[in-house]
C-alpha positions in Angstrom: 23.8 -49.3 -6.2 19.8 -48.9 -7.5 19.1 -47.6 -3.5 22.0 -45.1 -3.9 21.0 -43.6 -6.9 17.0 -43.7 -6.0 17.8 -41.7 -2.8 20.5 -39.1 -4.4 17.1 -38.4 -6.7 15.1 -38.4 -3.7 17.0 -35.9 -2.6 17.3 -34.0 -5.7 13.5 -33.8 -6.1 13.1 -32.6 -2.5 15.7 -29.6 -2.9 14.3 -28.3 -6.2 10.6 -28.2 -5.3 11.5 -26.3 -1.5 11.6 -23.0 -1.6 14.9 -21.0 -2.1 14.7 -19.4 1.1 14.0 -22.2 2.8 17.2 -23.7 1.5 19.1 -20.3 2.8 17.7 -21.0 6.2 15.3 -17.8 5.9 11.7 -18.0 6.7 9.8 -17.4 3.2 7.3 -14.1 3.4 4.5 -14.1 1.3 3.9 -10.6 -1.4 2.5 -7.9 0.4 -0.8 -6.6 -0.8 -2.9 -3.9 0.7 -7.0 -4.6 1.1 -9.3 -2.2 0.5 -12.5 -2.7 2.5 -15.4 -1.2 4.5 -18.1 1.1 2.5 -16.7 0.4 -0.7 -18.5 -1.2 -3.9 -15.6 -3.5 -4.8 -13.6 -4.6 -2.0 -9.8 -4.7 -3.3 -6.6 -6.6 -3.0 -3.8 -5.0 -4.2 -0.4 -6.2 -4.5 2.3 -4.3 -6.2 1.9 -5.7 -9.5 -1.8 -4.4 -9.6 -0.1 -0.6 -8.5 2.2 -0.6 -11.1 -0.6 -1.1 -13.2 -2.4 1.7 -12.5 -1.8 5.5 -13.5 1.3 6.9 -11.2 1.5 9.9 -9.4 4.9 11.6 -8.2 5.2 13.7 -5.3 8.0 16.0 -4.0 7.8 16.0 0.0 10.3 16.8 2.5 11.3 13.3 4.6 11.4 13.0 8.3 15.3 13.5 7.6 14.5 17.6 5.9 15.6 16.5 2.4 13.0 16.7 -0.3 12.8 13.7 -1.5 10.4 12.0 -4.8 7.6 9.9 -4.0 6.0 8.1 -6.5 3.1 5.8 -6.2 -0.7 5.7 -6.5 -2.9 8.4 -6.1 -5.2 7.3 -2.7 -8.6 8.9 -4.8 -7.6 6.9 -7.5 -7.5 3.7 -5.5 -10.6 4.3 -3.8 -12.6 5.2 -6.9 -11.6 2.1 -8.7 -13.6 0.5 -5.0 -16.5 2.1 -5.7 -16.1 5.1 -3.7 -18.2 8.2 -4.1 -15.7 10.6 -4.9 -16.1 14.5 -7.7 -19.5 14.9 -8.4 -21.0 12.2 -5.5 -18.9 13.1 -2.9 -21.2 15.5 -1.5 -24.3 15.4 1.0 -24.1 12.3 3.1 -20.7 11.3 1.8 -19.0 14.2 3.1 -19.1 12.3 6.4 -17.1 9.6 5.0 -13.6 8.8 6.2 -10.5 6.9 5.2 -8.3 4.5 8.0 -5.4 3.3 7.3 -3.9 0.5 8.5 0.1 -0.3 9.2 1.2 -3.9 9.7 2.8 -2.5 13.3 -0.9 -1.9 14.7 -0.5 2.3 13.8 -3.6 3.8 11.9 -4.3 6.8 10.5 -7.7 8.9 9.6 -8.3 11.2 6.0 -11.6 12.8 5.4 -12.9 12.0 2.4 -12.5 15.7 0.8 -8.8 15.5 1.8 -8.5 13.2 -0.8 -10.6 14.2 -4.2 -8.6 16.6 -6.3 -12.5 18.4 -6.1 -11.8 19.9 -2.6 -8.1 20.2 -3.2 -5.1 20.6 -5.2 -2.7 18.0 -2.9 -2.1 15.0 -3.8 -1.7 12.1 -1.1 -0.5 8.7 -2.3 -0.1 5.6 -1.4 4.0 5.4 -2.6 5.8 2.0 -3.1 9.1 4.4 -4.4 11.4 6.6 -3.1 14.2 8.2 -5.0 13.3 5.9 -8.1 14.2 2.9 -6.1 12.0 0.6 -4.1 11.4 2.2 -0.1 13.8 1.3 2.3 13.3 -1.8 4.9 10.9 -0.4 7.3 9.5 1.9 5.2 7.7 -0.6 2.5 6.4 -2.1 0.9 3.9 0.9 0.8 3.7 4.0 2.4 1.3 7.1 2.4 2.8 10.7 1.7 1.1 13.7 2.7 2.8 16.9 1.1 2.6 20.1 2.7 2.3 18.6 6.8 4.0 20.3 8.9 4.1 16.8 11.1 4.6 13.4 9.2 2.4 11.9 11.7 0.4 10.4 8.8 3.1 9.4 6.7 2.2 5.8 7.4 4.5 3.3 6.8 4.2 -0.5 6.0 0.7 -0.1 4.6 -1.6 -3.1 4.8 -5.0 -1.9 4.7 -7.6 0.8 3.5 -10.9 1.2 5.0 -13.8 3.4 3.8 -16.3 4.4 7.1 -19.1 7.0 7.6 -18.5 9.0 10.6 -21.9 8.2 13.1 -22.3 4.8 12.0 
């Protein structure tokens, strides 16, 4: 009887310390997070906690679909300022020859000049979104995604955002 019950709480221990998704049969995937590396001061790694965090930006853009839909995420100068990158007043001179790729889990990768981005050259906003109609982005869309407003082309609207990295152009 002792062996009976000592396994049944073998068991029991085993079931609640595995995963729930491993008890569904469904392979567990670790939170996304999006790095942000390359000619930056303070190399990030930001998951969507840390984006919620930080002050949100909403954007009205027209899908792939021709609806206007809302965006609303992280401003992309914002993130790159809190790394350390010269952006306003410093983003002049040498910096102007600073770029922006971003990476998609898929391979895809997309380039921003610098001044594309600072709200000192212009009056668009481009963010890194992790909403869509007020609701978490679709599958296959998220967990982040940049918007670009005013393309004619979404080429750039990159989906399924896992990195950021800061360049110079020549180096």
């Amino acid at each position: 009887m002792k062996k009976r019950q000592s396994f049944r709480l073998w068991i029991l221990l085993i079931m609640l310390s595995a995963p729930a998704s491993f008890c569904r049969g469904q392979d567990a995937k670790p939170p996304r997070a999006v790095t942000v590396t390359g000619a930056v001061q303070h190399p990030l790694k930001l998951s969507a906690a840390d984006l919620s965090g930080m002050k949100r930006t909403e954007v009205r853009a027209a899908g792939k679909d021709g609806k206007t839909h809302a965006f609303s995420g992280v401003a992309l100068s914002d993130i790159l300022e809190k790394a350390g990158v010269a952006m306003g007043p410093a983003l002049r001179g040498k910096n102007m020859a600073s770029y922006l790729l971003v990476k998609a889990a898929d391979g895809y990768r997309v380039i921003f000049a610098l001044p594309e981005l600072d709200a000192a050259f212009t009056d668009r906003r481009i963010i890194l979104a992790d909403r869509e109609d007020g609701q978490a982005l679709p599958a296959g869309k998220g967990p982040f995604r940049v918007i670009v407003p005013g393309e004619k082309k979404p080429a750039r609207w990159i989906w399924d955002v896992t990195a950021l990295v800061v360049g110079k152009a020549g180096e």
